[in-house]
C-alpha positions in Angstrom: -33.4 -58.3 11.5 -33.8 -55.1 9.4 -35.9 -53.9 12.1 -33.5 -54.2 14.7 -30.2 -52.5 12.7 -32.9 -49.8 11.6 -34.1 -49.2 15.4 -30.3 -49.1 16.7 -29.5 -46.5 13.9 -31.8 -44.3 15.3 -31.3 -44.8 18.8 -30.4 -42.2 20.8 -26.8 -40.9 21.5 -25.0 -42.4 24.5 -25.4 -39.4 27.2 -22.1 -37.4 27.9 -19.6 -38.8 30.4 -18.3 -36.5 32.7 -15.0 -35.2 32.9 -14.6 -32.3 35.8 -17.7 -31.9 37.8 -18.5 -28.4 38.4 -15.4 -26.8 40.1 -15.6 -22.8 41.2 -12.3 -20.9 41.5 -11.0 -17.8 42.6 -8.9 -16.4 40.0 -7.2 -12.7 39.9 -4.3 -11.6 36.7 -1.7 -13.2 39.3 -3.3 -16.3 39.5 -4.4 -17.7 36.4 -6.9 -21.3 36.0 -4.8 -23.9 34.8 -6.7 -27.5 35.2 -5.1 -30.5 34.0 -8.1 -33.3 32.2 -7.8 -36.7 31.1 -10.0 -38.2 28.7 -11.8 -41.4 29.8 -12.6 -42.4 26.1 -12.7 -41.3 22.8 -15.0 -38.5 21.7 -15.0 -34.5 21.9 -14.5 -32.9 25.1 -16.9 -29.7 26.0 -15.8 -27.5 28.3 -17.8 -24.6 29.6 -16.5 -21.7 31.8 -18.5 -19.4 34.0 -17.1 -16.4 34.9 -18.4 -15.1 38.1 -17.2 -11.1 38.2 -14.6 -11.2 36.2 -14.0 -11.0 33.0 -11.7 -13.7 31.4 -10.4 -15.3 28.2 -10.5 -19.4 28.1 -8.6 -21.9 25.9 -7.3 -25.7 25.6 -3.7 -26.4 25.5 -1.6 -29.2 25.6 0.0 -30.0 29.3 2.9 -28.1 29.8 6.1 -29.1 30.7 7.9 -28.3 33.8 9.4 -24.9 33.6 7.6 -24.2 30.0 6.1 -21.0 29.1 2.4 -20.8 28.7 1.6 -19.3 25.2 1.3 -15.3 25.4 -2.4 -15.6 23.3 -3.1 -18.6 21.6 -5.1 -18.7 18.4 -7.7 -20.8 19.8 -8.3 -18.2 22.8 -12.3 -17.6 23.8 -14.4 -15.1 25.5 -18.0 -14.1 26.1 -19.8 -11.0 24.9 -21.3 -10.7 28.5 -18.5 -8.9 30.9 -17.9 -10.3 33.9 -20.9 -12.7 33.9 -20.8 -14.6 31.1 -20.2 -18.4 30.2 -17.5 -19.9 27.2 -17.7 -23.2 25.4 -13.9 -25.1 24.5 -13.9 -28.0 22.4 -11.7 -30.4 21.9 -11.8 -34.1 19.7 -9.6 -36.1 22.2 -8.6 -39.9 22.4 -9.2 -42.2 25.4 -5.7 -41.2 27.8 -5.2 -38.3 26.3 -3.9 -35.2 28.3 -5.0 -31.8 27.7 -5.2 -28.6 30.1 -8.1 -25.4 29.9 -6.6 -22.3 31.2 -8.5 -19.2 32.5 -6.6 -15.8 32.4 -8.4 -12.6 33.5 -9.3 -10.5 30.7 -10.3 -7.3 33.2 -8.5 -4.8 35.4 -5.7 -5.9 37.2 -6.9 -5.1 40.7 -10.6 -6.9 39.8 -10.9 -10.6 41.9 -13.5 -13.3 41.1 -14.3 -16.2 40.4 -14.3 -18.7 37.3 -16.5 -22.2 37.7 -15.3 -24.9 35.0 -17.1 -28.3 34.3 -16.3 -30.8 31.7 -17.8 -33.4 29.8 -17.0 -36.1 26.8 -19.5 -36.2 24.1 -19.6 -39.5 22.0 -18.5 -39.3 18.5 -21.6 -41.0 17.5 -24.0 -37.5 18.7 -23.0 -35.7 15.9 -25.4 -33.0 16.0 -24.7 -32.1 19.8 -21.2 -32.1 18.6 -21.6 -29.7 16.0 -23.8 -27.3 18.4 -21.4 -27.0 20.8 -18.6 -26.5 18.5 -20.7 -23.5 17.3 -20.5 -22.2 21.1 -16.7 -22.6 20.8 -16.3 -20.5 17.3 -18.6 -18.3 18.8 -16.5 -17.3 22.0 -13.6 -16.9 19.7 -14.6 -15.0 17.2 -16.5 -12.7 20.4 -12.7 -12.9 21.3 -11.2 -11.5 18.1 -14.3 -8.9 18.2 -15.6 -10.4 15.3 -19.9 -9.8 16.3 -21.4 -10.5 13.0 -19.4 -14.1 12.9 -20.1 -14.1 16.8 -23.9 -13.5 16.9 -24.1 -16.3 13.5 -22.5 -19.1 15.6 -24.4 -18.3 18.7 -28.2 -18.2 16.3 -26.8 -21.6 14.7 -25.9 -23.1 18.2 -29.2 -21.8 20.0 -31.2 -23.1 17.0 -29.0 -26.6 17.6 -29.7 -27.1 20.6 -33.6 -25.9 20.5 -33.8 -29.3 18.2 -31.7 -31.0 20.5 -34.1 -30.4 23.8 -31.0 -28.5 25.6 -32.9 -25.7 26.8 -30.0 -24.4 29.1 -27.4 -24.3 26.2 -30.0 -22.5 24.2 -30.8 -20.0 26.4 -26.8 -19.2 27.4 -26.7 -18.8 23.4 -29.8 -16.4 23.2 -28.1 -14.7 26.2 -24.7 -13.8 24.1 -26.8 -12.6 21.1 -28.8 -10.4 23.5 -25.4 -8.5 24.8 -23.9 -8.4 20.7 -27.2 -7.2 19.8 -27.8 -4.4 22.5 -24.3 -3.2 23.3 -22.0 -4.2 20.5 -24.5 -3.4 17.5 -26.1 -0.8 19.1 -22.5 1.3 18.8 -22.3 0.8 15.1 -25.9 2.6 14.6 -24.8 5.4 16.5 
């Protein structure tokens, strides 16, 4: 019997349950991304944002109400180090039901087009250390947001590390990717 609890406790996490399948958009500074997501359990939603030549800024928000304004920059706001090309991480702990919307504004020139491709999926509560690897990829895009490197390139070595451990070579790689762009072209202005 003490077998048996021991095994289950060391079972592996339940995989992720998807949320938004993989969903590109054309997106310009008239048209912002504004997806509506329901939870189909309890856990924390991940949602990742590729932008496709154009650079944006990402975030989660409650649904709106009809004839509400959206929030002019919300605290929570994330971007990538990578213009035009690279990818953001949202998170989210959510119930089952619950309601939530990620918006994608264009943070570029007004005239630039493009495209943004979300996905989403729920993480169980229970995979605590994928949890806490992609929640690094979500401090990371906000502190690339507030132009914060040194916190930026941290989250991104934690999270690439995280998921190295984890087997989650893409996630790792997209991480290594951000600290490559910090590194070369945000860094490489301070030494000058």
């Amino acid at each position: 019997l003490l077998l048996s609890v021991c095994q289950r406790g060391l079972a592996a996490p339940a995989s992720p349950l998807p949320v938004l399948p993989r969903e590109c958009l054309t997106l310009d500074s008239a048209h912002p991304v504004n997806l509506p997501l329901t939870a189909p359990a309890d856990g924390m939603l991940r949602v990742m944002v590729e932008e496709r030549g154009i650079s944006t800024v990402s975030f989660l928000h409650d649904p709106l109400l009809t004839g509400e304004p959206l929030p002019a920059e919300p605290k929570d706001a994330a971007a990538s180090p990578i213009d035009r090309l690279g990818t953001v991480v949202l998170t989210r702990d959510i119930h089952r039901s619950e309601h939530v919307a990620v918006e994608v504004r264009v943070d570029d020139s007004r005239d630039i087009r493009g495209q943004v491709c979300v996905s989403a999926i729920l993480i169980s509560p229970a995979d605590s250390r994928r949890i806490n690897a992609e929640r690094d990829l979500d401090a990371a895009g906000r502190a690339s947001h507030a132009t914060d490197w040194d916190t930026a390139f941290s989250l991104y070595l934690n999270a690439a590390r995280a998921f190295d451990a984890l087997g989650v070579r893409q996630a790792a790689g997209m991480a290594r990717h951000s600290m490559a762009e910090l590194a070369y072209w945000r860094f490489r202005s301070k030494r000058q």
